[in-house]
C-alpha positions in Angstrom: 219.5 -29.2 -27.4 217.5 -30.6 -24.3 216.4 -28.2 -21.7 215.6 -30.0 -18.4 213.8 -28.1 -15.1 212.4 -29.0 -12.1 209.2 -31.2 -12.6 206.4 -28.7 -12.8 203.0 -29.3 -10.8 200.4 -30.6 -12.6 197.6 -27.9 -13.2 194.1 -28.2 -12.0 191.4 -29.1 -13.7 188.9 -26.6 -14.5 186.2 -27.3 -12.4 188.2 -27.8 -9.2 189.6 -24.8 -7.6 191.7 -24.3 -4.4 191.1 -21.6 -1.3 194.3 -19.4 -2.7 193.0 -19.2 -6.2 189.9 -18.0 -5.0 191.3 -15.3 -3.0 193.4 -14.7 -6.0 190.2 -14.7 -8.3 188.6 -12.0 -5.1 185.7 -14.4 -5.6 182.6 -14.9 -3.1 184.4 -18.0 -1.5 187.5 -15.9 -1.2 186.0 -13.0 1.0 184.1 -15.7 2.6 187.4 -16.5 4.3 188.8 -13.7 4.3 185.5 -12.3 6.3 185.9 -15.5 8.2 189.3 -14.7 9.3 188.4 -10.8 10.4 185.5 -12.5 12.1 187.7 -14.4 14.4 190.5 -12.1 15.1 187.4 -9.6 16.1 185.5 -11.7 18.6 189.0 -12.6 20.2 189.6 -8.8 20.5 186.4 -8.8 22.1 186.5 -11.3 24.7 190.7 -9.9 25.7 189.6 -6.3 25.9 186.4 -7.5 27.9 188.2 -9.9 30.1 190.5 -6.9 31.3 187.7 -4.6 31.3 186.0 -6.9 33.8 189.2 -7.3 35.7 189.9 -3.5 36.0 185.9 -3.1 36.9 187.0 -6.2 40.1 189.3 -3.8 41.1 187.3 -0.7 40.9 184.0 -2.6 42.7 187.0 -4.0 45.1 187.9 0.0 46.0 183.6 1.2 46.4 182.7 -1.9 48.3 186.0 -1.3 50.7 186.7 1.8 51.5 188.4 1.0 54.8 191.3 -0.6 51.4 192.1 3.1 51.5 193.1 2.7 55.1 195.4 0.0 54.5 199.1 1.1 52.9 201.9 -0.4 51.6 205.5 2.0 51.6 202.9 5.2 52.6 201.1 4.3 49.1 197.4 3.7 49.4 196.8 0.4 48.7 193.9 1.4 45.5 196.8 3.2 44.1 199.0 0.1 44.0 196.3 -2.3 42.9 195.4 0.3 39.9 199.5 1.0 39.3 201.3 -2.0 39.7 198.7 -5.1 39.8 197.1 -4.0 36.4 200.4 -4.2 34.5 201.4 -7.9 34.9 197.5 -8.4 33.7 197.6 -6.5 30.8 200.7 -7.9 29.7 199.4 -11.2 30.2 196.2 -10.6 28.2 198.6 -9.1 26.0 200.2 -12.1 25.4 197.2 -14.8 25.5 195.9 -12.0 22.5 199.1 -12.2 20.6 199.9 -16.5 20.8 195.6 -16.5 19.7 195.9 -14.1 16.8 198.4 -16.0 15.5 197.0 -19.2 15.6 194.3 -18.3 14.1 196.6 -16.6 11.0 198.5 -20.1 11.2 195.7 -21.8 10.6 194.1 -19.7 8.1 197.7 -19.8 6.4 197.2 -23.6 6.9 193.6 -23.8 4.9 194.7 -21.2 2.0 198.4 -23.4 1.6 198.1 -25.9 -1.6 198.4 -29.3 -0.6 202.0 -30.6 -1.7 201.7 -33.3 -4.6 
């Protein structure tokens, strides 16, 4: 009797190791990436939450430095109150957005550096 299979991948040699087996193996190397990856999805909260923190601080600077703004209405609604109610939403959806399409190229690309090279 002949058993056949799929052709199997040829193992590695001992002293040659690949980024999944060292997460695998929860080696140094391995929480160096993994730290790396943390690292990045960190300073890119940082700099989205920031960029709308100085965006609502514009429109708050906007409101002391004018205060004839509170003079000025749109449909008997200050116009403060519109900047703060509608203006902020289309923002914070777009950071939103730019945060989400970032964070996931940098898990793509982290995905891409831990994938095995095909043989």
């Amino acid at each position: 009797m002949r058993v056949t299979g799929p052709r199997a991948r040829g193992t590695l040699s001992p002293g040659r190791f690949t980024v999944s087996h060292e997460l695998d193996e929860q080696s140094e190397v391995g929480e160096l990436f993994i730290r790396s990856l943390i690292r990045s999805q960190l300073r890119l909260a940082l700099v989205v939450a920031g960029g709308f923190g100085a965006i609502v601080l514009g429109v708050l600077l906007l409101v002391l430095f004018f205060p004839g703004s509170y003079g000025v209405t749109v449909w008997t609604v200050p116009l403060p109150w519109l900047l703060l109610g509608l203006g902020i939403y289309p923002v914070l959806l777009a950071c939103a957005g730019l945060y989400n399409r970032a964070a996931a190229r940098n898990e793509r690309r982290f995905r891409e550096l831990v994938s095995e090279p095909e043989r």
